[in-house]
N, C-alpha and C positions, 0 to 999 in steps of 0.2 A: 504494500500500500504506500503511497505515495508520503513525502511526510505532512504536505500540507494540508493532508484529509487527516491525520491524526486526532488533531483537536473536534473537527467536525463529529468524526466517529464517538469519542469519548463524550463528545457533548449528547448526542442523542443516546447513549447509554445510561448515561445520569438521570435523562427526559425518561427510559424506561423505567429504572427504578423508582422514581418519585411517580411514577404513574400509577407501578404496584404497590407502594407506602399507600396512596390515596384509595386502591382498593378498601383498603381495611376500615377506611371508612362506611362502608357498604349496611353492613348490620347495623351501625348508628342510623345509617337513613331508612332504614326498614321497618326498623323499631319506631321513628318517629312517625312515618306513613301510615303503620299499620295501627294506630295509636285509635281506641273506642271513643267515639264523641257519644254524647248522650243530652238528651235536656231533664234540668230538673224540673219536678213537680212536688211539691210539699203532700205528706199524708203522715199523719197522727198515728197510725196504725202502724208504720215499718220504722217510726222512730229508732226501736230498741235494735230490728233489723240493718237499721242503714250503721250503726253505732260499730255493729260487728261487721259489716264488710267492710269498714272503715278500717278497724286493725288486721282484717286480711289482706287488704289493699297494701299494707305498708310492708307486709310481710314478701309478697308477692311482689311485689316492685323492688325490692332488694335480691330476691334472690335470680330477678330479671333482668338487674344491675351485673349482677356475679355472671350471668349465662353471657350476659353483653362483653361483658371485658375478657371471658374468657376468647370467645369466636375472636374478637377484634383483634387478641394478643397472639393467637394460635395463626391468623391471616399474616401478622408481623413477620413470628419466628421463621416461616416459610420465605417469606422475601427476603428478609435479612439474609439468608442460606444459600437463595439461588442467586442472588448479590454479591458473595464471596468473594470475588475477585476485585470487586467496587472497595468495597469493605476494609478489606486491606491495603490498598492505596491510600484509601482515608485515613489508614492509622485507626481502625475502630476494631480491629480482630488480632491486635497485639502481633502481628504478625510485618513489622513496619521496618524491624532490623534486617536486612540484606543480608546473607551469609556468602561467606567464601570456604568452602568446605575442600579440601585437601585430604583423595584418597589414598594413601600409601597401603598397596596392598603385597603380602610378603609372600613371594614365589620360589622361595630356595626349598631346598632337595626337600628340607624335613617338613614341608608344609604336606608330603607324599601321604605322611603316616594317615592308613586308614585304619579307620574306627564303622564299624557297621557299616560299610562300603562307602564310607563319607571321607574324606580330608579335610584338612583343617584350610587351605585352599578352596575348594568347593564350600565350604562354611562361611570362608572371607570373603567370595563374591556374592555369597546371598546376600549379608546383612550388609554390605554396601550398596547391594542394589533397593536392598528395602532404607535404608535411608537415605536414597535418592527419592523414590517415591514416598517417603512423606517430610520431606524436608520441603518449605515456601516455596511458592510461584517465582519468588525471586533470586533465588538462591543460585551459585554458580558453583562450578566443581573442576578440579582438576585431578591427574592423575597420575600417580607414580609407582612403578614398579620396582620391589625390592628383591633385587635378583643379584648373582654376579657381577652384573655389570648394569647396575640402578641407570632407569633413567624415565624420562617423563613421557608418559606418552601421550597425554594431556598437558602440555607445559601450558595453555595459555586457556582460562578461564571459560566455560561452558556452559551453556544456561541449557541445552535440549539435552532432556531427560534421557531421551532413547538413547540418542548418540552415547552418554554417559553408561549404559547399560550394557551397551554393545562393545564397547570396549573393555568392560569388566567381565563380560563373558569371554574375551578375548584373551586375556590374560592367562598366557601360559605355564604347565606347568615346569619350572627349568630345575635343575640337577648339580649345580653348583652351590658355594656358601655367599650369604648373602652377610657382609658386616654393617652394621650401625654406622661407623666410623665413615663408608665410603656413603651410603646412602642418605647421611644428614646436610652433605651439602648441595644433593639435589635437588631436596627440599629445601634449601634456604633459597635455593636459585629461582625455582619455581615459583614458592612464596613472594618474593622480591619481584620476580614479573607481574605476578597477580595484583601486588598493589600498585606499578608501575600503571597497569590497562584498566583496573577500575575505579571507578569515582564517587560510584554512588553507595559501594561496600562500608557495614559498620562494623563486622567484624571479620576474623581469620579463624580458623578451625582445621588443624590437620590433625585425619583418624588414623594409626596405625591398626592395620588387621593382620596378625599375627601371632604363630605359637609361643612365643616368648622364647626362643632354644637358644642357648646359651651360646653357641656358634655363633649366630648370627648376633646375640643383643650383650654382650659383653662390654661393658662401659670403662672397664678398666683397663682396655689394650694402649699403647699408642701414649702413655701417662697420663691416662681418664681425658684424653680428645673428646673419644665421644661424649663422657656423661657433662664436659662444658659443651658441645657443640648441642646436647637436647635441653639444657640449662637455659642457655640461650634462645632456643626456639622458644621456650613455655614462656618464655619474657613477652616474646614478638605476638603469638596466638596463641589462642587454646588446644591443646594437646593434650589426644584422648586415646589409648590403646587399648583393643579388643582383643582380649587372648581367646585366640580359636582353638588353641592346640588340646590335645589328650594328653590327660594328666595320668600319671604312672606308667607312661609307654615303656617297652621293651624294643630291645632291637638286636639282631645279630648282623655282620656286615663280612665281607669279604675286603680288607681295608689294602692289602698291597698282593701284588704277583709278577715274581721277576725269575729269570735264568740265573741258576748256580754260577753255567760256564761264562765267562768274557766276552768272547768268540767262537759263539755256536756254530759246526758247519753240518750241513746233508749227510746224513747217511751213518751219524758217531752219536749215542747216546745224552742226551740232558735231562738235569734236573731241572723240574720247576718247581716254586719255596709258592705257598699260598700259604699268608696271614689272615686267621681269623680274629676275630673281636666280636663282644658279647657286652649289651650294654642292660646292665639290669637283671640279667637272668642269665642265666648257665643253664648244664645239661646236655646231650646227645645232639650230633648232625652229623648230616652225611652232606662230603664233600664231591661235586663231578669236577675232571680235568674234562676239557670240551678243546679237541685240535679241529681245527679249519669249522669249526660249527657243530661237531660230531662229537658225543658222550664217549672217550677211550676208557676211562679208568674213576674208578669212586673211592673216599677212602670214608672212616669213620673217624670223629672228633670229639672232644668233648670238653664243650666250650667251658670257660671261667671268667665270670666278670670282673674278675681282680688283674688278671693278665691276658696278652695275646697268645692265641694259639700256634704252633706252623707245622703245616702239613706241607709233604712233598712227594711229587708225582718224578718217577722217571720218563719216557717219550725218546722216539726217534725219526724223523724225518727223513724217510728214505730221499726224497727228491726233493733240490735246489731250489729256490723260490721262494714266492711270498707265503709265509702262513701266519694264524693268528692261534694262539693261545688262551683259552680263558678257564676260569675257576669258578664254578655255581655252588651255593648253597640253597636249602629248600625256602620256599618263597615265604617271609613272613609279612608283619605287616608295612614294613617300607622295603619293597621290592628292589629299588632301583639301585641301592648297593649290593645285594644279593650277588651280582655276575663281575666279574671283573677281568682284563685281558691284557694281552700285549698281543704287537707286530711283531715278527723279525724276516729279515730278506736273508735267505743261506743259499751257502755258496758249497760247490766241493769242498775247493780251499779256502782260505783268505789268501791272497796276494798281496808280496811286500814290494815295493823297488828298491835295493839300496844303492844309492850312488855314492861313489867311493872319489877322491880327490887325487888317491894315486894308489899304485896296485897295491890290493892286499890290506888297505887302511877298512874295509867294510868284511872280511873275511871270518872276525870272530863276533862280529852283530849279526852276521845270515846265517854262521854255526848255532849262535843263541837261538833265533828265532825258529831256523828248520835243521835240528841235530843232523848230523850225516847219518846214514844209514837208513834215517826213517822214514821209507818209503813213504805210507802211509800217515802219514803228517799232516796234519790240520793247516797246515800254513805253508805257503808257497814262496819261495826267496829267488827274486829275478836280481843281480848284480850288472851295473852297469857303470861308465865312469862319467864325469861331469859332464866329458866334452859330446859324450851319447845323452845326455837327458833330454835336450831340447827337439832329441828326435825319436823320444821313445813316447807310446802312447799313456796317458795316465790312467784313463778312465777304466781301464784294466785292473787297478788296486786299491786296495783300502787305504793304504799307507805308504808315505815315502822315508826312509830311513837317511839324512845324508851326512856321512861321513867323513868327515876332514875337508871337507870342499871349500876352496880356497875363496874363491868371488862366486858372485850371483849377475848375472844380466840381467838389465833391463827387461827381455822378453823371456829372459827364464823365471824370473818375482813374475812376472803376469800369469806365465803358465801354473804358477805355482798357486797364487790368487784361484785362478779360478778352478784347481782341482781342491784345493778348503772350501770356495762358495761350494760346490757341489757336494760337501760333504765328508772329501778326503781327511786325511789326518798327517802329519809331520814331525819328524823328531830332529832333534839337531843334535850329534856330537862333534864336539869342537877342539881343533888341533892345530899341530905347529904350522899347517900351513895355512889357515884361517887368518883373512885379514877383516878384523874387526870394524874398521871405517867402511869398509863396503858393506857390511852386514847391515851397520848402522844405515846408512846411506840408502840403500836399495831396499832393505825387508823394513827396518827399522823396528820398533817395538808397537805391540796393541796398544790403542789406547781405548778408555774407556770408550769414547764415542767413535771408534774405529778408526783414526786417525794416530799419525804420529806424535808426539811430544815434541816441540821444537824446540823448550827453551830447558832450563833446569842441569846444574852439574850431578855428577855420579857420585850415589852414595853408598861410600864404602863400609859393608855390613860387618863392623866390629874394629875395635882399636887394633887387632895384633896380627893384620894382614901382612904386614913386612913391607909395603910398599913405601918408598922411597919418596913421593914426589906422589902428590893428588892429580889428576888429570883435570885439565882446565876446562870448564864448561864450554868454551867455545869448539871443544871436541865434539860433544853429546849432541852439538845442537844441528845436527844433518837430519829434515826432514823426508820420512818416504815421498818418491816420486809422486806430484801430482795427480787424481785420479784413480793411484792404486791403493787402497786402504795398508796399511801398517800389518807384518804379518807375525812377528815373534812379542811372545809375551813377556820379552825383558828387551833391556836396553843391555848392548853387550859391549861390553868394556875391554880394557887391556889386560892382557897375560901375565900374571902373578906367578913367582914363585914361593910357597906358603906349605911345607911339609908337613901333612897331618898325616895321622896315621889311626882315623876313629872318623866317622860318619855319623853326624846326629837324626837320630830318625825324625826330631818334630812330635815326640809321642806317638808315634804311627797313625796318624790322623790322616795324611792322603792315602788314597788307593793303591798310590805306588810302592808305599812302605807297609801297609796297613798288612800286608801277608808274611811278614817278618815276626812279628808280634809274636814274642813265646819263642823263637827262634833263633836262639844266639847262634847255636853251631852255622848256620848259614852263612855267617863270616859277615854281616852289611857293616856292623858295627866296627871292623877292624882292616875297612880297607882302605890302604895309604893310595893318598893326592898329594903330588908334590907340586905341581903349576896346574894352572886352571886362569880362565875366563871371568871376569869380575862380569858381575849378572846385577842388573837392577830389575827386581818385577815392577811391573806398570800396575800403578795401585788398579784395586778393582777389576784388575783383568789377570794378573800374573800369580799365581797360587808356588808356594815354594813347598817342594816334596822332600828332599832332603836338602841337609846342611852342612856344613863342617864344623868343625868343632870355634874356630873365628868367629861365625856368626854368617860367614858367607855363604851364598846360595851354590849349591852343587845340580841341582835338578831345578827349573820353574816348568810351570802347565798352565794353560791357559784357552779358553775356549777361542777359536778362532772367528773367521767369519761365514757367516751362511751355515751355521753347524758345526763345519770342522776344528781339530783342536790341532793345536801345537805343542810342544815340549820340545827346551834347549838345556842340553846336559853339558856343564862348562869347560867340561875337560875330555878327553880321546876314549874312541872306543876301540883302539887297538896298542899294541907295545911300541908302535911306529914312530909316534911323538917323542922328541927326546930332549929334557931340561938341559939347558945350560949350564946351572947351578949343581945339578947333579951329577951330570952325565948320564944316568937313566931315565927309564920313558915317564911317562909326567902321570900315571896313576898305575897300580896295579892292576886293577878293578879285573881288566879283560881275562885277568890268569883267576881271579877268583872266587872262590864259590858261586857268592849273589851275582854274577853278573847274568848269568843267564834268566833267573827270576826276575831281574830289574828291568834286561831288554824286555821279557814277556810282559811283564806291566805295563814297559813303555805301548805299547805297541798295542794293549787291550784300553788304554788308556786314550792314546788318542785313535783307535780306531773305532771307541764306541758307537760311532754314530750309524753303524751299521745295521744294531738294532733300532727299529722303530722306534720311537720313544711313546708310549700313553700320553695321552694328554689329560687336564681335567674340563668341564662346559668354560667356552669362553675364552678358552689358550688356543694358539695358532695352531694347527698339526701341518707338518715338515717331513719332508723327504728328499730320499734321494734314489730316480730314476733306477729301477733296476735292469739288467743286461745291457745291449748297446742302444736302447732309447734314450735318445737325449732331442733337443727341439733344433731344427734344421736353420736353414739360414734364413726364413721368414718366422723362425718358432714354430711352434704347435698349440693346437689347443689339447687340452686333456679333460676328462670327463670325471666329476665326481659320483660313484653311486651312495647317496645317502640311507643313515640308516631307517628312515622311515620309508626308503623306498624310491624319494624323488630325484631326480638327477639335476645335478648344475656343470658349469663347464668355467674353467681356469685357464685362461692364458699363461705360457711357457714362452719365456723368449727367448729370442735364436743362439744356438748352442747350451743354453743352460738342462742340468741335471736335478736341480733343487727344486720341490714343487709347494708350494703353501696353499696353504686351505684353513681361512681364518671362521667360518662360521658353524660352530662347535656346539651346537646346539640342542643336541639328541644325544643320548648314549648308544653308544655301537660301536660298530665298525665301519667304513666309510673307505670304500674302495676307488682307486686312481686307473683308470684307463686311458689309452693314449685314443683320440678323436673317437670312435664310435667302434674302437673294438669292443670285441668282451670279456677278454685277458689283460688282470692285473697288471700292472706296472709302477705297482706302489700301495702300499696299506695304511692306515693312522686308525686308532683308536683313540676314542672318548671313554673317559671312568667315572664315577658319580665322583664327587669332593667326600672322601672319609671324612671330612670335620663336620658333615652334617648328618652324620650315622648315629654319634650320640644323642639320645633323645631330654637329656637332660635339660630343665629349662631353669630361669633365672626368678629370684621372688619376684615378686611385685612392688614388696617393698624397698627393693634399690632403686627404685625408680627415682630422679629425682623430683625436687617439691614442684609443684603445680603440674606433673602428670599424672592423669588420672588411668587408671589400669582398672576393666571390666573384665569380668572371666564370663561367657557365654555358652553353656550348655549347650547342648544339640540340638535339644527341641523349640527353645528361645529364639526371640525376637530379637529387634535391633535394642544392646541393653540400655540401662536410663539413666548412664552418663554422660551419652550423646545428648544432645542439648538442640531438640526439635519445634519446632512451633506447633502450639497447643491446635488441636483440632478443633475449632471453636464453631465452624459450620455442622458439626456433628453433633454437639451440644446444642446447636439450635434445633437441629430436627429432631434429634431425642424429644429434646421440650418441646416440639408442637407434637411429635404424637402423645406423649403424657397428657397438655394438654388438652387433645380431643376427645383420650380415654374418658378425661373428667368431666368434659364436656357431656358427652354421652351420658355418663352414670348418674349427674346430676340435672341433665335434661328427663333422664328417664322417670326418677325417684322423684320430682317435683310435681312431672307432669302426672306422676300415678295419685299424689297425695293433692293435687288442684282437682282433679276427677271426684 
């Protein structure tokens, strides 16, 4: 409607109502019309007569009075009623205050828990839909979903009911942990738009609908962030929380499931370890191993709610390729952590490249990794020398191993770049013929943001290095070639000679030491380094495996880029290197015991990325291409099958091997084809979030002051902390039918006692 008809319109609605107010005059002009004229005539005889209808007369005209006012009042109630909407613009049905209503409604895993086939979900969008439909004519609403990844889906203020309903019905149910902490400043944001776009709003009101589960409403993470950030809201509006949840839940969960081995290949036996947990209750289950989607193996368990359970499955994979593993337990009442999985892509073997700097410097790193003799060896050792790498293919190996190799080219860092984006992995040993400025210069070190470090001197980790003279920052400050991200996780310094003869493990805390533990005879502990590589790890990206007994780094790891990882070990992996100071080679390492275990760590360490990784809702899932599919010189597209069944399509670009797939939305499995085959070329899985398996929920009374917390039954309405406008047209029709009942009953009993 136009706006200039507005007033027009409003004005002849008014003219209606005042039309129907005049009704109810109607019975007054009835009564007066219908009013007995008489004339009098005097008689002596009906004196004592006329005396008595005289006190009947007064009696009857009163209670003709009571008939009159009730008709007239009961004519009222009814206009007033069908008026409603008048009514409350007038400010006469207390219904005059605007609301801003704010539904926050809570979608994380544990809203799943069903109770008599209901969740606590399907609970939280009933009773936001019922106080949609009885909250004012004027009232506006917005909407936020508190999920993994909170966000509004209503951010800007609402007045059509339906639309409002429709989106609450929408509201799915998701599988990740939803925190307080992330979810309050969507609502501040929201909130803040809300009063930003409306004007004629007199109050704010956000409902949480939610189990309360400790997961999610934890006020004390972050140094109580959140319980100031809902502090703060209760300042700004009213905040009101509905706990839908089931109180005394149980829950049993399948909370982790990984491979024993490192470096799983086709065709050689694995363990898989499945962690159970029991939240609330203990007792009996039975556990299924599930290969490629198929029940192989069951075991019996029996859970304890004081600790986790682990069962494990052996399994073998005769043939190469993608498969998934997963772990079920029997379905209770939150399902969705019940099943739990992994990817892995297996190979016959694993392939290693090693490139050697000069003959024979790579000879007891490819002995480590594939002993002689062992035909049948899990690991495949190609040796080849630097001046062959730039012509050998990569994509053939998990890992590059390189050893003592003196410089790096321009186009060898690129080749090298792009077999880590795809996933590869890299070790460095480093030796006498290693020139450290070109390392810098050309690899340089990771930084956090994938770039190089340009500026900052080298620091040397501990006073009793022996070195002579500090190296001047103006060394350090060689940034990686433009374009190419930074490829090692330390910054590599000059060649020390520094005699130890003791190895600190770090308390066995990386992976790479972490299998020493309990192990002295293995000798880690007493292997003499007499010169070595000064190493700086790049904060936040360079993790230090072992140490020396100085404080200096002997091993750094670091994730690299696109997946793959790096490790630079700072001194030679052969006897070839030869001190100065000593005249012997610069570590013993290669002649003793551990070095074979330390290559094998190296090696399972950065070749992890081989297995698929799990993801949880909401994390990217990543790969990497298996056999020779990689994307041509215009790319490829690749096809996702999702787990509920629908298919989407990713762009690959030209020569890449690495595939992302950011919408993680489902639990499953989520299989990669290349354009419209229908052979894998890649696997990911999605896990439920274990932090939302405990069903434990938080009082009510940690809340803090001015939120108000409602617990709502099953069977219950919207509860009556929510603050709704009084039904007052419903109280007017009550009281006209009341009063017509009276009407009636005293119309009746008069007219029998006037007879």
């Amino acid at each position: 409607m136009p706006s200039f008809l507005l007033p027009l319109a409003f004005g002849f609605a008014n003219l209606a109502v005042m039309g129907w107010v005049a009704a109810a005059a109607a019975p007054i002009i009835i009564h007066l019309w219908m009013r007995h004229t008489h004339r009098e005539t005097p008689w002596a005889a009906v004196r004592f007569l006329q005396a008595a209808i005289q006190r009947r007369a007064r009696r009857l005209k009163l209670q003709e009075w009571v008939l009159l006012s009730i008709r007239t009042l009961l004519i009222l109630l009814v206009v007033f009623a069908a008026s409603k909407p008048f009514l409350e613009r007038w400010g006469l049905l207390g219904a005059s205050v605007r609301t801003h209503r704010m539904l926050v409604v809570d979608a994380s895993m544990s809203m799943a828990m069903e109770n008599d086939g209901v969740t606590p979900l399907d609970r939280a969008r009933q009773l936001a839909a019922q106080l949609v439909d009885k909250s004012g004519s004027g009232d506006v609403f917005t909407l936020v979903e508190m999920t993994q990844s909170p966000r509004a889906t209503l951010p800007s203020p609402v007045a059509d009911r339906a639309r409002v309903r429709r989106m609450l019905g929408a509201v799915e149910q998701a599988y990740g942990a939803a925190k307080i902490a992330e979810v309050l400043p969507v609502v501040k944001t929201t909130l803040e738009t809300a009063r930003a776009e409306l004007r004629g709003i007199d109050r704010h009101e956000v409902l949480f609908f939610t189990d309360l589960a400790r997961s999610s409403w934890d006020l004390t993470t972050a140094g109580g962030q959140a319980d100031r950030l809902l502090t703060a809201l209760a300042e700004e509006a009213q905040v009101n929380v509905v706990d839908t949840g089931v109180a005394g839940a149980t829950n049993a969960a399948v909370t982790s499931i990984e491979l024993v081995e490192r470096l799983p290949t086709a065709g050689r036996p694995m363990t898989v370890r499945a962690t159970l947990s029991a939240f609330g209750r203990g007792g009996g289950a039975t556990v299924e191993l599930l290969a490629d989607g198929l029940p192989i193996a069951e075991r019996q368990a029996t859970l304890d709610p004081a600790s986790a359970v682990t069962v494990e499955f052996a399994h073998r994979f005769d043939r190469p390729g993608i498969h998934t593993l997963e772990a079920r337990l029997g379905s209770d009442a939150l399902p969705p952590d019940d099943v739990r999985g992994l990817a892995i892509a297996l190979q016959r073997q694993v392939s290693v490249l090693c490139v050697e700097g000069r003959r024979d410097d790579a000879r007891l790193v490819s002995r480590a990794l594939a002993p002689e003799g062992a035909a049948d060896s899990a690991i495949r050792v190609e040796v080849v020398s630097d001046a062959q790498f730039d012509s050998t293919k990569l994509d053939r190996f998990s890992a590059v191993f390189f050893c003592n190799v003196p410089r790096f080219s321009e186009p060898s860092a690129d080749r090298l770049a792009g077999f880590l984006q795809g996933g590869g992995g890299a070790a460095f040993f480093l030796g006498d013929l290693v020139d450290p400025a070109n390392y810098r210069q050309v690899l340089g070190p990771i930084g956090a943001d994938g770039a190089a470090p340009t500026t900052g001197p080298l620091s040397l980790n501990g006073p009793s290095l022996g070195v002579a003279t500090a190296l001047t920052s103006a060394l350090l400050q060689a940034p990686a070639t433009a374009g190419r991200p930074a490829l090692l996780p330390a910054l590599v310094g000059e060649a020390v000679s520094d005699p130890s003869y003791r190895l600190d493990p770090l308390d066995y805390k990386h992976p790479i030491a972490a299998p020493f533990e309990g192990r002295q005879r293995a000798g880690l502990l007493t292997t003499p380094v007499t010169r070595f590589f000064q190493l700086t790890p790049t904060p936040g990206v360079g993790e230090v495996a072992l140490g020396l007994p100085s404080g200096a780094p002997l091993i750094v790891t670091g994730g690299g880029r696109g997946g793959g990882r790096v490790a630079v070990v700072a001194t030679d992996g052969s006897l070839n290197s030869i001190d100065p100071a000593t005249g012997g080679p610069w570590t013993a390492m290669p002649a003793w015991p551990s070095f074979l275990p330390i290559v094998r760590e190296l090696l399972f360490d950065v070749a992890q990325s081989e297995q698929a990784a799990a993801v949880l809702p909401g994390q990217t899932l990543s790969g990497r291409l298996s056999g020779d599919a990689a994307g041509g010189p215009q790319g490829m597209d690749l096809s996702v099958l999702r787990p509920d069944g629908t298919q989407e399509s990713i762009a690959l670009p030209a020569g890449a091997r690495q595939w992302r797939y950011p919408r993680t939305d489902r639990l499953g499995v989520y299989r990669i084809a290349a354009g419209d085959s229908s052979q894998s070329v890649g696997v990911g899985i999605v896990n439920a979030d274990p932090a939302e398996s405990d069903p434990q929920r938080i009082a009510a009374g940690s809340m803090p002051a001015g939120v108000n917390v409602s617990r709502v039954a099953a069977s219950d309405d919207a509860p009556a902390t929510i603050d709704q406008p009084a039904p007052v047209h419903r109280g007017l029709l009550y009281s006209a039918l009341g009063l017509a009942l009276l009407e009636t009953v005293l119309a009746s009993r008069w007219g029998r006692g006037g007879k």
